[in-house]
N, C-alpha and C positions, 0 to 999 in steps of 0.2 A: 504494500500500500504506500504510494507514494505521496506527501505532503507537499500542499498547492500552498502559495500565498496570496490568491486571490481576495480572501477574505481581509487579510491585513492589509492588501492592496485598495478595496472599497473604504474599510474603515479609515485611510489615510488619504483618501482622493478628497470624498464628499465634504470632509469638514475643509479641505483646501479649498477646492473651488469656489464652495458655498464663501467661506473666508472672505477670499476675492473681489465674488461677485458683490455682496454687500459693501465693502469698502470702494470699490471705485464709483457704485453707484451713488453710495452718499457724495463722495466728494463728488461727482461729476452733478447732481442733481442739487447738492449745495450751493454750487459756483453756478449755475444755470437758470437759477431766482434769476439773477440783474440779466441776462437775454431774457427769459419772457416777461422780465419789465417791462425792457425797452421794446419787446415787437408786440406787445399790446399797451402800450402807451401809459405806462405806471398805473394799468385795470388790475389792484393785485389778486382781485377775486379771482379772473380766470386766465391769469399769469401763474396762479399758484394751482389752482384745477391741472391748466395743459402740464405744467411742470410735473406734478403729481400721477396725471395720467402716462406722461412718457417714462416714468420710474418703473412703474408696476408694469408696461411691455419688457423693457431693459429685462426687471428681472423675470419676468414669465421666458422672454428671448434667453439671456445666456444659463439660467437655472435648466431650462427643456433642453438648448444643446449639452448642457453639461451630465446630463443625466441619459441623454441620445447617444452621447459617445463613451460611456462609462464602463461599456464590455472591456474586461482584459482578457488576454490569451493567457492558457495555462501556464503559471506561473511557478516554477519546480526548485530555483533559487534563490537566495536571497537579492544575487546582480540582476536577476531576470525582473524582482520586483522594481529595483530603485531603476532601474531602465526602462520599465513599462510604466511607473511614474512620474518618470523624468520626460517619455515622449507625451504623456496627458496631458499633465501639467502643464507644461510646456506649451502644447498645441492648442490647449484651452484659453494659456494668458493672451497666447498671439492673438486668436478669437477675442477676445475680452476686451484685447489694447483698437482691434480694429473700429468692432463695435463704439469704442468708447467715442474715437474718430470720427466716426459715418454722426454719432448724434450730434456731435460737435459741429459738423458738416451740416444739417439738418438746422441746428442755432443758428451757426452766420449767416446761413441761405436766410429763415425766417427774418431775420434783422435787416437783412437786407435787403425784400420784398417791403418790410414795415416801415424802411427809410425811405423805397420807392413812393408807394401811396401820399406819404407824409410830405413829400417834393411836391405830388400833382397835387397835393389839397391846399397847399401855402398860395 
């Protein structure tokens, strides 16, 4: 009978990523108040609504990838584990850093649509 460390390998993924995913979320969803200030024109009622609703995709998006990609391959070493953690992990942050990008992406477009309007209304 051969001993797998897939189990130590889950128990050590989920509280990472999970980890993660919470922390860039706040800070990205922290710093992101002052854009849906500014592209709804200091409205903080639903400057703090949009803000709020794009957190809870962020985390339904990288919680459901992180949980999509969670299968490891039979794990029979201890190197096989820190290496099949190392390409999760890994492959997840890169995920995580794009993501973080693409909303970022998403803010200055919106700010910059809100600066449009706000030209042709002056």
């Amino acid at each position: 009978m051969t001993a797998t460390y897939n189990l130590t390998a889950y128990a050590i993924y989920l509280p990472i990523v999970l980890t993660l995913t919470v922390i860039v979320s706040e800070l990205l969803f922290r710093n992101a108040k002052v854009f849906m200030m500014d592209i709804f024109h200091q409205k903080s009622d639903i400057a703090l609504a949009t803000n709020s609703l794009f957190k809870i995709g962020f985390y339904l998006l990288n919680i459901g990838f992180a949980l999509l990609i969670i299968e490891f391959s039979q794990l029979i070493t201890g190197e096989s584990l820190v290496v099949g953690l190392s390409k999760k992990i890994g492959g997840f942050s890169i995920y995580l850093g794009l993501m973080l990008l693409f909303n970022l992406l998403l803010f200055m477009k919106g700010r910059k649509k809100s600066n449009e309007k706000n030209l042709l209304i002056i």
